[in-house]
LODREN-691711 format. One line per 2 residues: number of its first residue (from 1); for each residue x, y, z of C-alpha. Coordinates in Angstrom, 2 decimals. Example, Ala and Ser with C-alpha at 12.3 -4.5 7.8 and 13.67 -1.06 7.14 Angstrom:
BEGIN
1 = 12.30:-4.50:7.80  13.67:-1.06:7.14
END
This chain:
BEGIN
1 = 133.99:123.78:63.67  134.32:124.18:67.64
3 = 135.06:121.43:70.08  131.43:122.13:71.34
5 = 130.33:121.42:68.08  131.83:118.61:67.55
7 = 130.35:117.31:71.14  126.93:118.21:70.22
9 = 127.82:115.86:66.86  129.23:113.00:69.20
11 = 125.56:112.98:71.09  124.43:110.46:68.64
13 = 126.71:108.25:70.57  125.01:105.66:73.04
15 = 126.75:103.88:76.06  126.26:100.25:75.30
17 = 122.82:99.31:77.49  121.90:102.73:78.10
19 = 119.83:105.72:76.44  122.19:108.22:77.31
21 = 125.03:109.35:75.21  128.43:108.88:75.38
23 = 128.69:113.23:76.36  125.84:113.23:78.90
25 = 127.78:111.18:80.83  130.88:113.03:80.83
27 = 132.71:110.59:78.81  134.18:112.70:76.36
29 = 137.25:115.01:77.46  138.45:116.74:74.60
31 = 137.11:117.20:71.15  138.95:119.42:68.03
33 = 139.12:119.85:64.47  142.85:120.50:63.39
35 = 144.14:120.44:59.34  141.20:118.06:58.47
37 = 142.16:115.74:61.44  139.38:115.29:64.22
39 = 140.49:114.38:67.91  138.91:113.30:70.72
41 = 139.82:111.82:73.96  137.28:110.36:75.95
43 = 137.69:108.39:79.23  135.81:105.02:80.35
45 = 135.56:102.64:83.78  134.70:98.84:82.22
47 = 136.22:96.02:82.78  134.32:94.98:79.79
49 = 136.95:94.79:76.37  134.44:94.92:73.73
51 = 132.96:98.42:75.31  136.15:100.74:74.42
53 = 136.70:99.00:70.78  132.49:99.18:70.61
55 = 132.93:103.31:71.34  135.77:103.95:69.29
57 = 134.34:102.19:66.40  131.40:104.46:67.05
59 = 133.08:107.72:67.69  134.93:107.21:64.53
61 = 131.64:106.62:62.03  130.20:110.00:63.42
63 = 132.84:111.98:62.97  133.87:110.91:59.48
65 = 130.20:111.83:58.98  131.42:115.42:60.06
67 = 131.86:118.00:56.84  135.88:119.03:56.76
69 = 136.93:115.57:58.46  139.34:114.07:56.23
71 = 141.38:111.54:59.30  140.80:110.57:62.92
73 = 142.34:110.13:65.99  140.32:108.75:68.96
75 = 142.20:108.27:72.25  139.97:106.11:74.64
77 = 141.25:105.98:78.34  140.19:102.88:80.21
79 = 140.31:102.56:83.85  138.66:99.26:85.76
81 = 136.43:98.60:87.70  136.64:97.99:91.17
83 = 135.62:94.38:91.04  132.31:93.48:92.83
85 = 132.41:91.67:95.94  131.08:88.21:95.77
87 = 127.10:87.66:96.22  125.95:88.41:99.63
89 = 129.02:90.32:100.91  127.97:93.36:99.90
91 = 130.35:96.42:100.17  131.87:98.63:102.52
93 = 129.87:102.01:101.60  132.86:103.90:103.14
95 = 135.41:101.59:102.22  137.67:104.26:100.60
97 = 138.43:105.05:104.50  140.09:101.46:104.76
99 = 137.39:100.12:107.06  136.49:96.41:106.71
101 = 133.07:95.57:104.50  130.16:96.29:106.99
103 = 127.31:96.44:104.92  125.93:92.55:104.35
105 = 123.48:93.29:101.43  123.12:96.07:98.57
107 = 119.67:96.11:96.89  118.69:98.87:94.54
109 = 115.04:99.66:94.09  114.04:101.44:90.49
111 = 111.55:101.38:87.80  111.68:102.65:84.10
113 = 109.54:105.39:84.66  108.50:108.37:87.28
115 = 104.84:107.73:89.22  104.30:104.51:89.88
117 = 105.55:104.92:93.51  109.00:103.73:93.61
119 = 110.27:105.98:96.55  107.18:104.96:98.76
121 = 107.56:101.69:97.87  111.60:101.87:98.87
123 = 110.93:103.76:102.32  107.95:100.91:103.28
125 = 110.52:98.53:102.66  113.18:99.39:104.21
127 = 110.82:100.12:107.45  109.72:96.69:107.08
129 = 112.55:95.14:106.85  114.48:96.81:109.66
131 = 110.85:95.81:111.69  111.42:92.02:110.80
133 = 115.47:92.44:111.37  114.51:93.71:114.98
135 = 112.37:90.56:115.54  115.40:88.68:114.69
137 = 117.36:90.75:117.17  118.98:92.47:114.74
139 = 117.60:96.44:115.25  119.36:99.06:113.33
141 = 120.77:97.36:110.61  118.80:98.89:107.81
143 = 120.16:101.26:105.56  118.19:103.81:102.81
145 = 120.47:105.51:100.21  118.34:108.22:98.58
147 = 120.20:108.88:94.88  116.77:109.89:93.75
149 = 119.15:113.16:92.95  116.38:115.45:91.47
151 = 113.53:114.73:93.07  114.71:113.69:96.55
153 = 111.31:112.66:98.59  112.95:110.12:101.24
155 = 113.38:113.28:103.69  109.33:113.88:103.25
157 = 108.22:110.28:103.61  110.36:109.46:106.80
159 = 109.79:112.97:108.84  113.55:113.86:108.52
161 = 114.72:117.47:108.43  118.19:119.23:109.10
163 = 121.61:118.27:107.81  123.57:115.23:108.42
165 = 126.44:115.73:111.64  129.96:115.54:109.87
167 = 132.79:113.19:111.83  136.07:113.83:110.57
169 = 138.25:116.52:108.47  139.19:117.09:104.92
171 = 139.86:114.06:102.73  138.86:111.88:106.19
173 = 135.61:113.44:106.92  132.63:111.31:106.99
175 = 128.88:112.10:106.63  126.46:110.09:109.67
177 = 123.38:109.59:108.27  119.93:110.49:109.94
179 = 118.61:107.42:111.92  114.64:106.76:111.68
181 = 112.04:104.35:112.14  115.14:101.74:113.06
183 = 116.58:102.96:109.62  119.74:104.84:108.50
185 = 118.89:107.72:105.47  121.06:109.84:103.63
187 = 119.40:111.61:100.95  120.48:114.79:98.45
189 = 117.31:116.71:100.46  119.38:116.98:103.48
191 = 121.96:118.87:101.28  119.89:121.39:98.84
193 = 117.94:124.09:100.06  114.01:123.41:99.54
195 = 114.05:125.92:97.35  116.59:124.87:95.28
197 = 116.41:123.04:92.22  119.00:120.27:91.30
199 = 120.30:121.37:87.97  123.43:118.94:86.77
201 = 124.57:117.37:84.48  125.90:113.66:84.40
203 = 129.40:114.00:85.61  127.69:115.81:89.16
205 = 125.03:113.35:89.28  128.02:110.44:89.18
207 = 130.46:112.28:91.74  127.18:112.68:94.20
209 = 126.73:109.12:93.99  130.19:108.07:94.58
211 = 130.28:110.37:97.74  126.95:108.32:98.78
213 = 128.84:105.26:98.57  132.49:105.87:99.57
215 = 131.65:109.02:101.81  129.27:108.39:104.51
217 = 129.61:106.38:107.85  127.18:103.70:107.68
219 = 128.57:101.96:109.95  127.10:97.99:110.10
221 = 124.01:97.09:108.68  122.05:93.60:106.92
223 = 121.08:95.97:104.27  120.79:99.09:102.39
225 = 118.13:99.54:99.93  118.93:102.18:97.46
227 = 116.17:104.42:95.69  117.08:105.35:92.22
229 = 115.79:107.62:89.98  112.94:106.50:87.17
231 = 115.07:105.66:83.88  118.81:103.63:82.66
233 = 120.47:106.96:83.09  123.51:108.74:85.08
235 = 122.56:107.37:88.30  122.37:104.61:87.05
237 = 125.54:104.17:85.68  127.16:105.69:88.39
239 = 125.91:103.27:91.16  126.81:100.09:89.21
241 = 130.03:100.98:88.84  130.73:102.20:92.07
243 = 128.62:99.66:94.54  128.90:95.83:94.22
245 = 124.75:95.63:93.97  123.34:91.95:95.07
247 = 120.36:93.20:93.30  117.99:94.77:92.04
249 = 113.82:95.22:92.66  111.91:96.74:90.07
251 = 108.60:98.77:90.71  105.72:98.74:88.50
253 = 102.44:99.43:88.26  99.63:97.18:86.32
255 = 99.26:99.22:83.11  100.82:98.81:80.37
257 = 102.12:102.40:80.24  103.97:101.62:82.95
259 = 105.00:97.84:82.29  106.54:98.14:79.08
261 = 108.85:100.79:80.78  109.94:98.60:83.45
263 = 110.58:95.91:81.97  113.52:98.34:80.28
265 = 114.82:98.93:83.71  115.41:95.07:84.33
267 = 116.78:94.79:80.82  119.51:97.19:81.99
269 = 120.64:95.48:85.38  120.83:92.64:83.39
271 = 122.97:93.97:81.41  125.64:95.66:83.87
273 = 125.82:92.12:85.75  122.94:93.15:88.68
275 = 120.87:89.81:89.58  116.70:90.70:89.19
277 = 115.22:89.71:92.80  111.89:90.25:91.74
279 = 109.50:92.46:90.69  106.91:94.63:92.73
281 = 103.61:95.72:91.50  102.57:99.07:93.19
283 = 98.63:100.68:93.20  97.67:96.97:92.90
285 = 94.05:97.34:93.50  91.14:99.46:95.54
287 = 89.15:97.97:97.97  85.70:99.81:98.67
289 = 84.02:100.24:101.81  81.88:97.22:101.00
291 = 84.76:95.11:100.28  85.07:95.34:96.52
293 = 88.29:95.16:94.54  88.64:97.34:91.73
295 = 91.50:96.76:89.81  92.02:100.58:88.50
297 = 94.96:100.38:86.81  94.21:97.02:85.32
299 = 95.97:93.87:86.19  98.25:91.29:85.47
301 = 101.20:93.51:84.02  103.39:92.82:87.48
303 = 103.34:88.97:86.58  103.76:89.61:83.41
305 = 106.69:91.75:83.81  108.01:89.70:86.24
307 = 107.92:86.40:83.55  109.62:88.49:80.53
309 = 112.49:89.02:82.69  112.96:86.01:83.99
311 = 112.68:86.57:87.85  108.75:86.62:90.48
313 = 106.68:88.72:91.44  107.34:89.70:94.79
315 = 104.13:90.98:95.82  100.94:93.38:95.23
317 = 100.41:96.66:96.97  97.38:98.12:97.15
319 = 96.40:101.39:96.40  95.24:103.16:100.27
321 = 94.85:106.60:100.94  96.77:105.57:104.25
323 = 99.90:105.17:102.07  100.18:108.16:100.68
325 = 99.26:110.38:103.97  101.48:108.48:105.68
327 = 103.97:109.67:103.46  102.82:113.37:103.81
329 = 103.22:112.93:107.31  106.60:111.50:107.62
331 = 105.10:108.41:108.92  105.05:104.95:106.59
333 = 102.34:103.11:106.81  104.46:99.74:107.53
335 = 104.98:101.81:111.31  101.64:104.12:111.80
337 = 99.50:100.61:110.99  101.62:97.92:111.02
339 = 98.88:95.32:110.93  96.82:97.29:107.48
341 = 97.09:95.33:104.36  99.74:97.39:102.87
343 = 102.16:96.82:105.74  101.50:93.26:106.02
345 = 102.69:92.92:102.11  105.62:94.89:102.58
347 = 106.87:92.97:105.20  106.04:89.61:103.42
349 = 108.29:91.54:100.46  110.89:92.48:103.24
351 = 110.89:88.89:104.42  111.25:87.28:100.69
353 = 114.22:89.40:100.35  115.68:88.91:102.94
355 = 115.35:84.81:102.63  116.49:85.01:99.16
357 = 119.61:87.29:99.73  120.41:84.17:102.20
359 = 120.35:81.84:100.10  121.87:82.99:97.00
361 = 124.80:83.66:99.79  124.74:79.72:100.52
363 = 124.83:78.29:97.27  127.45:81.04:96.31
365 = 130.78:78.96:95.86  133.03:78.52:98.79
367 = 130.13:79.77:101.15
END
């Protein structure tokens, strides 16, 4: 039996919380069959102690399950955690340089599954919001972190093209992100070819992310809303263990279809730690040209969603043809018609955020 073998055995291995296996995310370093005795190293970041005890117990029941395997010896590496920064402070997303925290407020936006919107609904936001921070004399201070890694749309939606400028050499070099609509974007599409499809596996997915986080010159911002990728996967993983989230947004739309999937998605934040600020439901309703709502997708799963997890619903965005053109064009409809429906909701979102961020920071203790 070959190491890869023995891998493609270990697959039936979950990470506690998540779908993925314990080898899709790179976990597992070493794997052999020697004399009867099967070893395998594999290498964790928790500072969780039921997790490694949880995996080894794990590890060990599938390969005794293994034809030949007569003992066992599992070595499980454990590293920690950088600990998370207290509510409200955020992180330093290039901290690893030694700078102080500059970055007030980290709020990922995700949803259990691919088309309901998520990455339109994450570049209205963050437009919003840095349109409500500039009222508050406050411009520039928005920041979006595209780790949508395999279907990076951010670049589209805002009108950005070309490669980020680089300030710095070797292990000191920093990446500037591309400054639009009052907001700061780094995205995977200003570093692939068009033409090139994003083909990794979970261990490139998590080093991308890290570089997203540690590797890029922010500078000082309120906020920086984070578009994930649909699912509880690598990306997932990656971020939660390498940015001190505030919280988290999930996108749905009405249907069930959609619901029951995001509702999975909250589950998950929930359990890595990552406060639920609220839920928002996306192609809401149609409005006809005689005024008419038609609820197309049915209704009442963002409420719903919102009550099985325990958090609100932040708001309801209708479904416009303006939304989606405006994405085509590189132009969100919160800035080509600020005073439509749509952008009226997402700033209402952007300013319920906002509020909230505030005052978990003032009931946090010692604030």
């Amino acid at each position: 039996m070959t190491p890869d073998d023995i891998k493609e055995h270990l697959r039936q291995v979950k990470y506690p919380g998540f779908s993925r296996d314990i080898v899709s995310f790179g976990l597992v370093r070493s794997a052999a069959l020697v004399d009867g005795t099967a070893k395998v190293a594999i290498a964790i970041s928790t500072n969780d102690p039921k997790i490694p005890l949880f995996l080894k117990n794990e590890v060990e029941k599938c390969l005794r399950a293994l034809p030949g395997v007569k003992e066992t010896i599992i070595d499980v590496a454990v590293s920690a955690v950088k600990a998370a920064a207290p509510a409200g402070t955020g992180g330093n997303l290039a901290g690893s340089k030694g700078a102080p925290k500059t970055i007030k407020y980290a709020v990922a936006i995700a949803s259990g599954k691919g088309g309901v919107g998520k990455s339109t609904f994450a570049v209205n936001l963050a437009c919003a919001l840095a349109q409500v921070l500039t009222e508050q004399g406050r411009p520039g201070r928005v920041g979006l972190m595209d780790c949508d890694i395999y279907g990076p749309s951010v670049p589209l939606m805002m009108g950005l093209q070309g490669r980020p400028e680089v300030e710095g050499e070797g292990t000191a070099a920093l990446l500037v992100p591309i400054e639009r609509h009052g907001v700061k974007v780094m995205s995977m599409g200003f570093l692939v070819d068009d033409n090139t499809p994003v083909i990794w596996r979970g261990p490139m997915i998590m080093k991308t992310i890290q570089q997203f986080v540690q590797n890029v010159k922010w500078g000082e911002l309120d906020i920086v809303i984070v578009d994930l990728p649909p699912g509880t996967g690598d990306a997932q993983l990656s971020l939660v263990q390498t940015l001190p989230l505030d919280g988290a947004v999930i996108v749905t739309t009405p249907q069930p279809a959609a619901t029951n999937i995001a509702r999975k998605g909250g589950l998950m934040f929930q359990k890595v730690n990552v406060p639920l600020l609220g839920v928002a439901e996306n192609m809401s309703y149609f409005t006809d040209p005689a005024g008419n709502k038609h609820t197309l997708f049915g209704e009442g799963g963002g409420i719903i969603t919102a009550e099985r997890l325990g958090t609100i619903l932040l708001g309801q965005v209708p479904l416009l043809p303006d939304i989606r053109e405006g994405g085509d064009r590189g132009v969100p409809i919160v800035v080509s018609a600020p005073q439509s429906t749509a952008a009226v909701v997402f700033r209402e979102i952007a300013g319920a955020l906002l509020a909230q961020l505030s005052h978990r920071t003032a009931a946090a203790p010692g604030a």
